[in-house]
Short mmCIF file of the C-alpha atoms (twelve columns), coordinates in Angstrom:
data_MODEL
# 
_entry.id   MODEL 
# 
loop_
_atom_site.group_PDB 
_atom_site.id 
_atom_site.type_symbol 
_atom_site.label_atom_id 
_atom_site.label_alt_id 
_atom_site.label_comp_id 
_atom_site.label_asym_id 
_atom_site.label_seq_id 
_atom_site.Cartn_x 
_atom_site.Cartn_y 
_atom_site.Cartn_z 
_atom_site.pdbx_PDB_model_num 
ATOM 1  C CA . UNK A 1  10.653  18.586  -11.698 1 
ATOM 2  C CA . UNK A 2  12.254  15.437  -10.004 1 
ATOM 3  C CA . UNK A 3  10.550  13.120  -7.849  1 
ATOM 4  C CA . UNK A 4  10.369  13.875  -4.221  1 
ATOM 5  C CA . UNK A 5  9.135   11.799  -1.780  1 
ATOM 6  C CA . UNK A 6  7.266   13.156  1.471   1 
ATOM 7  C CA . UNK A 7  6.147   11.415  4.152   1 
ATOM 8  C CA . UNK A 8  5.511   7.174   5.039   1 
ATOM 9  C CA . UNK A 9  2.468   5.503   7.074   1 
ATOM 10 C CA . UNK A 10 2.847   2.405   8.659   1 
ATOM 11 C CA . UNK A 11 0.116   0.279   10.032  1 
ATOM 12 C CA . UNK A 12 0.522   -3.035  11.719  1 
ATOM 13 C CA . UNK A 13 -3.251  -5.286  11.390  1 
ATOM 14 C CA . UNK A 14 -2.289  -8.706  11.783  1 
ATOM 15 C CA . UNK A 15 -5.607  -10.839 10.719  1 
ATOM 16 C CA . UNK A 16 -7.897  -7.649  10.817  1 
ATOM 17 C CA . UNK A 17 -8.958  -4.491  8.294   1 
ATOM 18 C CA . UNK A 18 -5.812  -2.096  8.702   1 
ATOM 19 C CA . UNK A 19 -7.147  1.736   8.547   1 
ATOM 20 C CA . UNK A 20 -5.152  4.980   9.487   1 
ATOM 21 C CA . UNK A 21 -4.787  8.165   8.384   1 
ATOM 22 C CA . UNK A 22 -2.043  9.550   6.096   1 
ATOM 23 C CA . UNK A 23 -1.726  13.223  5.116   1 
ATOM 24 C CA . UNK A 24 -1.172  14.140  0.891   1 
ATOM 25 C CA . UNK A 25 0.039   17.534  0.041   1 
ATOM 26 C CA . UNK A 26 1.755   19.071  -2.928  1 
ATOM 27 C CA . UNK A 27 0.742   18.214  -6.548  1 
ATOM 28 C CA . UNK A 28 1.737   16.009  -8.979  1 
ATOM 29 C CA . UNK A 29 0.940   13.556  -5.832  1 
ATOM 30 C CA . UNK A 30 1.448   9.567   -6.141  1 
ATOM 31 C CA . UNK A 31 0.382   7.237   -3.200  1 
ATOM 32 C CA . UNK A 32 1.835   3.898   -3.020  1 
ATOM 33 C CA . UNK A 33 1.286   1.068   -0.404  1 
ATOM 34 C CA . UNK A 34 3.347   -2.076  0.245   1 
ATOM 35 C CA . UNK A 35 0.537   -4.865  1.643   1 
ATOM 36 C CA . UNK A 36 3.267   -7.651  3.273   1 
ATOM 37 C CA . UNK A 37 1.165   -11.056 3.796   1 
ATOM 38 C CA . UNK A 38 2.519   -13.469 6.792   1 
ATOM 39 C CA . UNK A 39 3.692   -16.947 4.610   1 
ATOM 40 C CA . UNK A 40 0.441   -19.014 3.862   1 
ATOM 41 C CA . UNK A 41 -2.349  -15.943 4.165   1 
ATOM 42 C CA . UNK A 42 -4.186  -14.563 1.827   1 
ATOM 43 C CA . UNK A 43 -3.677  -11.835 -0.313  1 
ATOM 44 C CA . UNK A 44 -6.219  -8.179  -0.567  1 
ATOM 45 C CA . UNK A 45 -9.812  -9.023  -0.104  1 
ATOM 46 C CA . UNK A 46 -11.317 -6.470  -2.197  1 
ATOM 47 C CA . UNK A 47 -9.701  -3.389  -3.299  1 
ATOM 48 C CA . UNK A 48 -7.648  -0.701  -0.486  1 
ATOM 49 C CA . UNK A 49 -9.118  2.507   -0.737  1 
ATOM 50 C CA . UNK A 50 -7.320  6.272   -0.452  1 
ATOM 51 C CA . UNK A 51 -9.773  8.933   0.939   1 
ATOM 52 C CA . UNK A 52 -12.713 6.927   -1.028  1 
ATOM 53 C CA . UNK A 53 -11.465 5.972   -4.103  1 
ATOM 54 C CA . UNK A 54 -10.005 2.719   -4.638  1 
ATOM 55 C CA . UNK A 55 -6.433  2.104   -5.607  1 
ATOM 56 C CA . UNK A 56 -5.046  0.156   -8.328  1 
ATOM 57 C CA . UNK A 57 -3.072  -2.805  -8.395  1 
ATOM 58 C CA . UNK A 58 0.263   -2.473  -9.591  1 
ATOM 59 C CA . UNK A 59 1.628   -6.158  -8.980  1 
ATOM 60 C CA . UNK A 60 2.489   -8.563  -6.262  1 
ATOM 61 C CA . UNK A 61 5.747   -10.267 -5.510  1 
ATOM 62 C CA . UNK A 62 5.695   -13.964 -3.848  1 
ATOM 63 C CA . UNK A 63 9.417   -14.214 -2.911  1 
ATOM 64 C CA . UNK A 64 11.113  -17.574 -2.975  1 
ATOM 65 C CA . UNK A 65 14.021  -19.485 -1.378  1 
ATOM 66 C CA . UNK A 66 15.535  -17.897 2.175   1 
ATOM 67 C CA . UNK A 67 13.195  -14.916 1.790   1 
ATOM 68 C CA . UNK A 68 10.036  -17.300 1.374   1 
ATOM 69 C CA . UNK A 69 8.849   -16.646 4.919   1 
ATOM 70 C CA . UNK A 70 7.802   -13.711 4.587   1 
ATOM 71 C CA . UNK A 71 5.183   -14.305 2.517   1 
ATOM 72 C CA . UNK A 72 3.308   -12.178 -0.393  1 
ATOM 73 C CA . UNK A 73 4.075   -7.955  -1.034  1 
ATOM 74 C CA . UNK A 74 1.215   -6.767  -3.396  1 
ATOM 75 C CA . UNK A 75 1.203   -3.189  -4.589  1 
ATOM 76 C CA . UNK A 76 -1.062  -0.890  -4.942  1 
ATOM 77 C CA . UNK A 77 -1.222  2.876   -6.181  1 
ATOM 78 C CA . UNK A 78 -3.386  6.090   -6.868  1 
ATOM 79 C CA . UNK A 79 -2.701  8.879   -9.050  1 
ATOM 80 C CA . UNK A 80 -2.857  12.237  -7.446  1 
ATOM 81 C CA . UNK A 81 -4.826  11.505  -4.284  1 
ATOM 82 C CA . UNK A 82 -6.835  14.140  -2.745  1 
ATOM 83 C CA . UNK A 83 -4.879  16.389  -0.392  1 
ATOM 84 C CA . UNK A 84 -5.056  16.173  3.196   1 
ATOM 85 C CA . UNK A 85 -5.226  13.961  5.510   1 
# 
């Protein structure tokens, strides 16, 4: 069966903890996140979390030249995250 994907979450937490809910349903579910960093922050403090259980880091990207200002991407992933929201 082919990848499919099903629904996107944004969240917007300049300088503070981002939370919000985001609903998984199928199987064979994967949850990714994108975590964008404003130029000269820091990156994840700790480890993000999906319904409990913490996600795992996949990599991080620290673009450089014209696309510099926007700073670190890090991401993250869980394999098959519980369903619902």
């Amino acid at each position: 069966m082919a990848a499919a994907f099903d629904a996107v979450t944004t969240s917007d937490n300049a300088g503070s903890l981002a939370s919000f809910s985001h609903t998984a349903s199928g199987s064979n579910r994967l949850a990714v996140a994108l975590i964008k960093f404003e130029k000269d922050t820091d990156a994840v403090n700790g480890t993000p979390t999906y319904g409990g259980s913490n996600m795992t880091k996949l990599g991080e990207f620290d673009p450089v030249g014209a696309a510099a200002d926007i700073g670190k991407i890090e991401v993250w992933y869980i394999i098959a995250p519980a369903t619902g929201a």
